[in-house]
C-alpha positions in Angstrom: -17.0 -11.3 -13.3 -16.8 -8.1 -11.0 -17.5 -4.5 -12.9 -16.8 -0.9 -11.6 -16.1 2.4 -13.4 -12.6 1.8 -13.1 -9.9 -0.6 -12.1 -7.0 1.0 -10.2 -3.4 -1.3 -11.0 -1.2 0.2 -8.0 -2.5 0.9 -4.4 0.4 3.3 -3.3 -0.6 7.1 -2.4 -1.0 8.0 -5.4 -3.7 5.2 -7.0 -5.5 5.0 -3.2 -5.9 9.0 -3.1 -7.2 8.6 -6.6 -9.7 5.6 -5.8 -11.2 7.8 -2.6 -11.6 10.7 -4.5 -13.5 8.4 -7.3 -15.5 7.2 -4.1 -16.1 10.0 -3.0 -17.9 11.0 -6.3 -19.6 7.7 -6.5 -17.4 6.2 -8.9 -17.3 2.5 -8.1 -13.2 1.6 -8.3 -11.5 -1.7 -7.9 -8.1 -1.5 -6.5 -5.1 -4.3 -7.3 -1.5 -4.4 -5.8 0.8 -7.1 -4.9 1.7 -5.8 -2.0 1.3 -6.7 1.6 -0.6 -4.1 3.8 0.9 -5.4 7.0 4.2 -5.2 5.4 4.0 -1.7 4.4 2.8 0.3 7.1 5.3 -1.6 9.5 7.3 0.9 11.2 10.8 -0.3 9.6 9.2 -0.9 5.9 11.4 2.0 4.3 11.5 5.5 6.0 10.8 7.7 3.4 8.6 10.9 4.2 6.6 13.1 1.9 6.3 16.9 1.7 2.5 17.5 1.1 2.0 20.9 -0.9 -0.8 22.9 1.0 -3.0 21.8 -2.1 -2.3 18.4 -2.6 -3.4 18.3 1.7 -6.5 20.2 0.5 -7.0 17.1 -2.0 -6.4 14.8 1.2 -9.0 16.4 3.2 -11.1 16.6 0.3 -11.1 12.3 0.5 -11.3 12.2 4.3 -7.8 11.6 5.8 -7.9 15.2 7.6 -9.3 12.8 11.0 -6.3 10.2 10.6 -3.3 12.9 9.1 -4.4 15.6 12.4 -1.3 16.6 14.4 0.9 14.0 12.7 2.3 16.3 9.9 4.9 19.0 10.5 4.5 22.3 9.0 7.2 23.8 7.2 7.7 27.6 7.4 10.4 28.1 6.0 12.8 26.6 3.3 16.8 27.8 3.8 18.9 27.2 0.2 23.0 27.0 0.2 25.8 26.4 -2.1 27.8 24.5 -0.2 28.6 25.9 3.1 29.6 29.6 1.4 28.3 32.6 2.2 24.7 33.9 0.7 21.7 31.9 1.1 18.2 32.0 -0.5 15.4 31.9 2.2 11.4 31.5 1.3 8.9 32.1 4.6 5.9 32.4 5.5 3.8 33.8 8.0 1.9 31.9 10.6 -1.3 33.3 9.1 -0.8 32.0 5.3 -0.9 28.2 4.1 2.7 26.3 4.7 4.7 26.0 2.2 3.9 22.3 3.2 3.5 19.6 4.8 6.6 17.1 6.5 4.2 13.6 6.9 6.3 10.2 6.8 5.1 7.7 4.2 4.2 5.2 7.0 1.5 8.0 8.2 0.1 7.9 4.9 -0.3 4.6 4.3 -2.1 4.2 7.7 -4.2 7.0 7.0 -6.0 5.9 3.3 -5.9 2.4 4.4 -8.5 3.9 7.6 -10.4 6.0 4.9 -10.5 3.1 2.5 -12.9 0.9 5.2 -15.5 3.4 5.2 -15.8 4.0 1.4 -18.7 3.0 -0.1 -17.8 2.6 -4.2 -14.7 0.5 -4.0 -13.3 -2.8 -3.8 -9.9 -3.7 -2.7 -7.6 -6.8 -4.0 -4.8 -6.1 -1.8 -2.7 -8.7 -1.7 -2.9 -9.5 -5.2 -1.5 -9.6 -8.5 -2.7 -8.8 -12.7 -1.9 -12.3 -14.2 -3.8 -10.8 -17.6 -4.9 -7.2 -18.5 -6.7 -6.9 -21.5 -7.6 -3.5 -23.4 -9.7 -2.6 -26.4 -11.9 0.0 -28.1 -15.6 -2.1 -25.8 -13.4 -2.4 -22.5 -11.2 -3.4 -19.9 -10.8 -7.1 -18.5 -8.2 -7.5 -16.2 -7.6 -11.4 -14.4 -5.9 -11.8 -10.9 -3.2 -14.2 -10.2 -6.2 -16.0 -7.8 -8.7 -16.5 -10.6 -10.8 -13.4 -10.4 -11.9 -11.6 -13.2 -12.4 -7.6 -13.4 -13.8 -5.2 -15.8 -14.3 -1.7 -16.6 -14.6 1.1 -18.8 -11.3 2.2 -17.6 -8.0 1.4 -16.5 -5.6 3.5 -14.4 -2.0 2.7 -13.9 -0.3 4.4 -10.9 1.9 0.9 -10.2 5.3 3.5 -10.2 8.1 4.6 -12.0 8.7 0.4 -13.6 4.9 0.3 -14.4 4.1 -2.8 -16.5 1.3 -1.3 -18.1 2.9 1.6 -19.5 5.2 -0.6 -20.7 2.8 -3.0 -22.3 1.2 0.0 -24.2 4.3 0.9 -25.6 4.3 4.7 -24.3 7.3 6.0 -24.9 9.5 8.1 -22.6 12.5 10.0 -22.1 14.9 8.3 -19.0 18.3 8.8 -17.8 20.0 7.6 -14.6 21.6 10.3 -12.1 23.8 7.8 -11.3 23.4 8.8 -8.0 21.8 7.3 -4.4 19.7 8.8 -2.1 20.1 8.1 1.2 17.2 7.8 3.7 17.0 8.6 7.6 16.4 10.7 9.9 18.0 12.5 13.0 17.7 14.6 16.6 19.7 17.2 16.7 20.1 19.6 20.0 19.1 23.0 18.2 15.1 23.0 16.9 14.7 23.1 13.2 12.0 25.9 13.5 9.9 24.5 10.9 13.0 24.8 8.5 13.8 22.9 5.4 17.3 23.2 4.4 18.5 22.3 1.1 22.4 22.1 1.3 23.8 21.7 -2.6 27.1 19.9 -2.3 29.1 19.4 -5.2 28.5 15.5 -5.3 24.9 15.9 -4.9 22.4 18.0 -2.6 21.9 17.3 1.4 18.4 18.0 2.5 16.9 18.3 6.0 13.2 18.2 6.5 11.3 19.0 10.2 9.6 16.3 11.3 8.1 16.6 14.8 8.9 17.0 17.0 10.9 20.1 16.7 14.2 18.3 17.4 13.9 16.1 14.7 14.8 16.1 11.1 14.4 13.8 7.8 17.8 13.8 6.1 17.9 12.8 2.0 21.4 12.8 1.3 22.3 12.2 -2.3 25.6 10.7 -3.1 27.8 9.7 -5.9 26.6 5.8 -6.6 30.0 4.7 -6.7 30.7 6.4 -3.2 26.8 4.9 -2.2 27.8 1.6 -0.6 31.0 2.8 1.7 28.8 5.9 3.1 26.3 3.2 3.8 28.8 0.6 5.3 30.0 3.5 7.8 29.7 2.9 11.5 26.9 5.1 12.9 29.4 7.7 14.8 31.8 8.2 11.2 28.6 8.6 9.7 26.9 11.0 12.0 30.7 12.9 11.3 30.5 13.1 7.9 27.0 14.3 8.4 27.7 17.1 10.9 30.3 18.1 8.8 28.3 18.5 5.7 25.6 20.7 7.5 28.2 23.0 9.3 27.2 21.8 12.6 24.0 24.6 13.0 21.7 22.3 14.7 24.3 21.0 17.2 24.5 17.8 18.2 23.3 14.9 16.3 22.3 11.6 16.8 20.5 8.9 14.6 16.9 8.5 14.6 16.2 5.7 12.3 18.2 3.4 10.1 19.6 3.8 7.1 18.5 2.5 3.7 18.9 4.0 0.0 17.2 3.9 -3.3 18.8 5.3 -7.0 18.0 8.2 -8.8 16.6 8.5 -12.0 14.7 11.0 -14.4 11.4 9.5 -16.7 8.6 11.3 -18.7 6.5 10.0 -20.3 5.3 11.4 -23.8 1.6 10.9 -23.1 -0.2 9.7 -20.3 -3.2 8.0 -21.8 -4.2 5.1 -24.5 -6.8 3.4 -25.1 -9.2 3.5 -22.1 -6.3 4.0 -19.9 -4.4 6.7 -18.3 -1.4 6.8 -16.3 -1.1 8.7 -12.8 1.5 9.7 -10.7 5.7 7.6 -11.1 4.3 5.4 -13.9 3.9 8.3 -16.1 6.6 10.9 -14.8 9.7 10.5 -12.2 12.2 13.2 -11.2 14.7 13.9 -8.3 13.7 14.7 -5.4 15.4 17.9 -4.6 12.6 20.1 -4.3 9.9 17.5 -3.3 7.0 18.2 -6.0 7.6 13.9 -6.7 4.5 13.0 -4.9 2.9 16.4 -5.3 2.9 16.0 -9.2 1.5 12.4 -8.7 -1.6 13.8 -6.6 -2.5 16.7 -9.3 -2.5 14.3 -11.5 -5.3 12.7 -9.6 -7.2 15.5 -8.7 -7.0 16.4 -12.6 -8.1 12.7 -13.8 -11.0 12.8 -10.8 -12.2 16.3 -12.2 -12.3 14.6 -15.7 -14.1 11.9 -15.3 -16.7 13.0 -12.5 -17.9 16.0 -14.7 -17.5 13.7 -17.9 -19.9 11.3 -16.2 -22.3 13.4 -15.8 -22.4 14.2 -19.2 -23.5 10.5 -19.6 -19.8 9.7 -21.0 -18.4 6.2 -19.7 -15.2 6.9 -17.6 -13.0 5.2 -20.7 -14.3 7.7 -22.8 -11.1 9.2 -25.6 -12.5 12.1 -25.3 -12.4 12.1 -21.1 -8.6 11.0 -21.8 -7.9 13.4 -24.2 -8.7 16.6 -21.6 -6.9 14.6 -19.3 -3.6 14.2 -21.1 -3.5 17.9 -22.2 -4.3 19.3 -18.4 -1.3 17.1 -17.1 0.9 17.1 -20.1 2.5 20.9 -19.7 2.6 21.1 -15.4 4.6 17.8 -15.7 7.0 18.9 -18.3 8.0 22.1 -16.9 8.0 21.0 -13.0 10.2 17.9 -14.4 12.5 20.5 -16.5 13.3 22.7 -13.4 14.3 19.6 -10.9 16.5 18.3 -13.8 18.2 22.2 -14.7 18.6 22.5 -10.6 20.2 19.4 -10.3 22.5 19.7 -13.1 23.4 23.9 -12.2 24.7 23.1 -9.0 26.1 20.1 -9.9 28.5 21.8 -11.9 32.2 22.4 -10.4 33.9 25.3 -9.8 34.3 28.4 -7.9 33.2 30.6 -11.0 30.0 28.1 -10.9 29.3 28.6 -7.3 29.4 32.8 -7.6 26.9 32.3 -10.5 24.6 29.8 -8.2 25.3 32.2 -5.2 24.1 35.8 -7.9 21.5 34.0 -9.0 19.9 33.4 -5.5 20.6 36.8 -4.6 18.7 38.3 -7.7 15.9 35.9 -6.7 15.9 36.9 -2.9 15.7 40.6 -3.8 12.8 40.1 -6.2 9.6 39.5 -4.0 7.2 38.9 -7.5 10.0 36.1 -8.0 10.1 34.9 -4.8 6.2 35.0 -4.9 6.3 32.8 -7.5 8.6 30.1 -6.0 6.3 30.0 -3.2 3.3 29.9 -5.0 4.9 26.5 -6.8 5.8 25.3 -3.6 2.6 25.2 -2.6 1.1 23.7 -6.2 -0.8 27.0 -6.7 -0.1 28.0 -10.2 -0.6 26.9 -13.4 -4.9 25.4 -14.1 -5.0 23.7 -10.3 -7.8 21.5 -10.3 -10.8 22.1 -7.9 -9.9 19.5 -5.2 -6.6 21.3 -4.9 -8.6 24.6 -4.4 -10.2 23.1 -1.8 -14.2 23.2 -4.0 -16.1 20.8 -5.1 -16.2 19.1 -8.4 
């Protein structure tokens, strides 16, 4: 049998940023996912990037990917907000002096980067591929059995195995859920004007368009949401009628476009979870919480939950407490439980305001924006949440030491 302090189910970003940190702290983790390394830091795996909030790229210095993430992100600036195409826009910026408002990385970067860090910890063990054939949980322990005979234990187990996780499942933690019924499609594109370190969020009444700076500057991530019932014919589209359909949608401001990378898609949904702990386990990141990805705090929620859940159970230990301790899980559950809530309330509202048809809807949106745009302690505060710097931000999003 093979013990550490605790035993990681899910080694996506989320549950390897939290098993670095733990390392970090000398907190001995064993990390178990299914899949395939090779497979999913190929360069055609799934095209998906990340916006890293200037504190959750504090938290990834803070665990050693600064020397594999250098130069590869794109900093954005600037975010530019529209109803539709119509007149008056909402615009958030910042200077060259003040953190980003974050980060553009693709996925595949991030992958590469903890899977470097994660050969030179020191406190952790990696079963990668592998699978859970058996997890057992009571008030003395965790024993968890791989599909290839192994046996694990700990004081502790996490769950950060996304938004299906089993093990939330199997504790029967409840959760509120409902489909968008809507797709998001993935890609990216060059286009002949430079993007200026410019995210623009383009609401659409069947679903928002969003273009995110990548680098270089002539190239941008698209995440297009459509109707699901219109999903499968935008997909089907030839690349030039969908490049036209694109062009039109953005109003044609970056000039010509051209495709970048293929096309794939993934549905929308909303989860959250009513608590994120049970007995000696906790839940991090999709497996507790899900929302759309219109303002990009997905990930970002995922890696304060981390930071949070490191900050417990390093000071905890030092009390003498083991890691599994209720208490531990307890701080840990109230910390997370009201930043979730209310960053998962405001992507659903946003969604569901400009979803709503109408030109009478659309001069609200458009008044709303203005009111926000003219109030600099508003706009301040937008910014501030962009950058996951409000609310009790644990240290390692600071950028201090636990």
């Amino acid at each position: 049998m093979q013990h550490s302090d605790v035993i990681i189910l899910g080694g996506g970003l989320a549950g390897m940023t939290l098993a670095l940190a733990l390392d970090a702290h000398g907190i001995g983790c064993a990390v178990v996912d299914p899949a395939d390394p090779e497979k999913t830091t190929a360069p055609d795996f799934d095209g998906r990037v990340s916006a890293i909030s200037s504190s959750s790229y504090r938290l990834l210095q803070a665990v050693g990917l600064e020397p594999h993430l250098a130069g590869k992100g794109c900093p954005i600036r600037k975010i530019w907000v529209s109803d539709g195409l119509s007149p008056g826009t909402l615009e958030f910026e910042t200077s060259e002096n003040d953190d980003p408002l974050g980060i553009m990385f693709e996925n595949r970067e991030l992958r590469l980067a903890l899977r470097a860090a994660s050969g030179a910890a020191k406190h952790l063990t990696l079963h990668i591929p592998s699978k859970a054939a058996r997890v057992e949980r009571d008030l003395s322990g965790v024993e968890v059995t791989l599909d290839n005979g192994a046996v694990l234990s700990a004081p502790l187990l996490v769950a950060a195995e996304g938004r299906h996780s089993p093990t939330r499942e199997a504790a029967h933690i409840k959760a509120a859920r409902w489909d968008y019924d809507e797709v998001a499609i993935i890609t990216a594109i060059h286009h002949q004007e430079p993007h200026e370190n410019t995210a623009f969020e383009i609401f659409q009444a069947d679903g928002p368009l969003a273009l995110l700076p990548m680098l270089p500057g002539t190239r941008s991530a698209i995440v297009w949401t459509v109707p699901k019932k219109h999903a499968a014919a935008m997909l089907a589209l030839n690349e030039r009628a969908f490049l036209a359909e694109m062009h039109k949608r953005m109003g044609g401001f970056l000039g010509k476009i051209s495709l970048a990378a293929p096309r794939s898609s993934f549905p929308l949904g909303f989860h959250h979870s009513a608590r994120i702990v049970d007995t000696r386990l906790a839940l991090v990141g999709d497996a507790g919480h899900g929302i759309h990805p219109v303002a990009g705090q997905g990930l970002n929620l995922g890696f304060r939950d981390v930071a949070a859940l490191t900050e417990v159970l390093v000071e905890g230990m030092r009390l003498g407490l083991d890691p599994g301790d209720a208490q531990l899980l307890k701080r840990y559950d109230r910390w997370r439980s009201l930043d979730n809530l209310m960053v998962s309330g405001v992507s659903d509202s946003v969604i569901r305001l400009f979803g709503l048809p109408g030109g009478a809807a659309s001069a609200v949106r458009r008044l709303g924006m203005g009111i926000i745009g003219g109030l600099p302690p508003l706009k301040n505060r937008f910014m501030s949440e962009a950058r996951g710097e409000s609310g009790d931000v644990p240290k390692l999003l600071q950028g201090l030491t636990i």
